[in-house]
C-alpha positions, 0 to 999 in steps of 0.5 A: 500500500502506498504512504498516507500522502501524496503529489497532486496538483490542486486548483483552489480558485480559477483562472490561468495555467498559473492557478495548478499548485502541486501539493502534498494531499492525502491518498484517497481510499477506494470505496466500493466498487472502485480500484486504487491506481497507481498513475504512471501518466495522464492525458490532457483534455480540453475539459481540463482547462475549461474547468481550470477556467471556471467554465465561463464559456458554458451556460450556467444550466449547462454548468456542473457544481465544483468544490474547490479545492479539487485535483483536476484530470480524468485520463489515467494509464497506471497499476492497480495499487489496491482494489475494494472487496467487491472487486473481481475483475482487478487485482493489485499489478493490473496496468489499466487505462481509464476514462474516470467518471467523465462526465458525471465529475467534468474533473476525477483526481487524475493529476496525482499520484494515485487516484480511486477509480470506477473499476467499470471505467477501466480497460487493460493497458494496451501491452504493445504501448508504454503508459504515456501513449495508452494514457493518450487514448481514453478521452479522445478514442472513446469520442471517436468511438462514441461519434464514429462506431457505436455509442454505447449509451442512451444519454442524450446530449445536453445540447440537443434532443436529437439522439446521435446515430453513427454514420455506417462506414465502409468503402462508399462513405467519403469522411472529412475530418477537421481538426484532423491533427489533434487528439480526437481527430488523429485517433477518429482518421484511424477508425474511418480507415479501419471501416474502409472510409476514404478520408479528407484530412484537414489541418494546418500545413504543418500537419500533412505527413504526420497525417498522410502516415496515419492514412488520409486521402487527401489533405486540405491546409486550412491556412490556404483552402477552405474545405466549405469552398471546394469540397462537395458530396461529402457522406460525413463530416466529423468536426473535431474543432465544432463551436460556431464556426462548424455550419460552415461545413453544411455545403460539403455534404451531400444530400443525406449526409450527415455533420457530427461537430464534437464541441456543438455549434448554432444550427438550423433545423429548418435549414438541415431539413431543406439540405437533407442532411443530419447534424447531431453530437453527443458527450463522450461517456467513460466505458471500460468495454469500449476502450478495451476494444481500442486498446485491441486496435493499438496492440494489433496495430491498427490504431496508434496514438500519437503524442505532442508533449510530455512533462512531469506531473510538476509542471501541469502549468507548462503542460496547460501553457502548451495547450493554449498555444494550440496546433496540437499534433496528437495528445499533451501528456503529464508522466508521474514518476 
């Protein structure tokens, strides 16, 4: 068993990178139901700096209770330290991989050194991969899971009532991905492929081997082309950057096409009814089953992920100071020693 204490980093109020304060905070007990984790490393999320922020960019109604102090993070790969009585499925030595309680707590207690976990969020490690590449994968592979394959849960989004339906992929569909370079689109450009979609990758410059590698078809630098401008008869358009700007992506699609904008935007009805087309989300969802079925994909080498950065779980502040800087190529990630 570990000590009674042990390094965290902590937000006592919210604001900027500067706010993360590493700690020294008590070892939290698992409770039923839970597995004790040691933490080898933990992927960043843009959850992560939005709560760091206060969330001020979410409607109040939309907006869940946070009690500060709290330790921020909720992607973990790491050893299972100690487990409850009503565990089975896990014992002490187990590596894992979660997504932790996302997104019943927006933030679970992941930048530490040890963190109690849900044992029905948790997957084996992939064995193939070390714990900075397999804590890359659970946040940003379950929403491509959730948005491309299947999504696993009757939760509506808390942004529409429409229910999210994957769109069937195989040798026909035609996908575009924007926001292709970053942590969900790189992994999402890989399941299109693994369904035999021809995918339209797009990104800055910058970004066009490393996703070329991955297996786009095409590319399109943002920077000197407007996808909306010169693509048409698109079947699906994944939007992995959403927000306002992604009805700009409407007339890419054809008729019966569908756009699924991760982070969702202002939309017509009316006027996706009149083009014929979908446009529906919904909010990735911790599933233990599904990201075993990724980690399958990374050890058969189907699927790898790919990282922008690491630093020490000390230094989250530099970690949060590069996430701001954006262009983003794979996942940030924070080793705990």
């Amino acid at each position: 068993m570990p000590t009674h204490t042990m390094k965290a980093i902590r937000l006592h109020e919210f604001g900027g990178p500067g706010v993360l304060r590493y700690e020294e905070v008590p070892v939290p007990e698992p409770a039923p139901g839970e597995v004790l984790v040691r933490v080898h490393a933990v992927g960043l999320n843009p959850p992560d700096w939005y709560v760091r922020e206060g969330m001020p960019g979410i409607p109040p109604e939309f907006r869940p209770p946070f009690d500060l102090p709290l330790i921020p993070g909720t992607d973990i790969s790491g050893v299972v330290e100690a487990v409850a009585d009503d565990i089975q499925d896990f014992t002490a030595g187990d590596e894992v991989v979660g997504l932790l309680r996302f997104p019943e707590l927006m933030q679970s207690g992941a930048y530490a050194e040890y963190v109690t976990a849900p044992a029905s969020d948790l997957a084996p490690k992939p064995a193939t991969v070390g714990h900075a590449h397999a804590a890359a994968l659970p946040m940003s592979g379950l929403t491509a899971w959730q948005y491309l394959i299947e999504v696993g849960h009757d939760h509506p989004s808390p942004f529409q009532q429409a229910k999210h339906r994957p769109t069937a992929l195989n040798s026909d569909t035609t996908v575009l991905i924007n926001g292709a370079a970053g942590g969900v689109g790189h992994l999402a450009l890989q399941l299109a492929k693994w369904k035999g979609a021809r995918v339209i990758a797009v990104a800055s410059g910058t970004h066009e081997t490393f996703l070329r590698e991955l297996g786009a078809d095409e590319f399109i630098d943002y920077t000197k082309q407007r996808p909306e401008d010169t693509v048409r008869d698109i079947d699906l358009v994944l939007d992995a950057v959403g927000g306002p700007a992604s009805r700009r992506f409407l007339p890419t699609l054809k008729r019966g096409g569908a756009l699924h904008p991760v982070y969702f935007g202002e939309f017509d009805d009316e006027e996706n009814t009149q083009l014929g087309v979908t446009v529906t989300g919904t909010q990735v969802r911790a599933n233990g089953a599904q990201l075993a079925e990724l980690g399958h994909l990374l050890d058969a080498g189907t699927v790898r992920t790919a990282i922008d950065s690491t630093f020490p779980l000390a230094d989250a502040q530099a970690a949060h100071e590069r996430a701001a800087q954006g262009h983003i190529q794979g996942k940030i990630v924070l080793t705990v020693a």
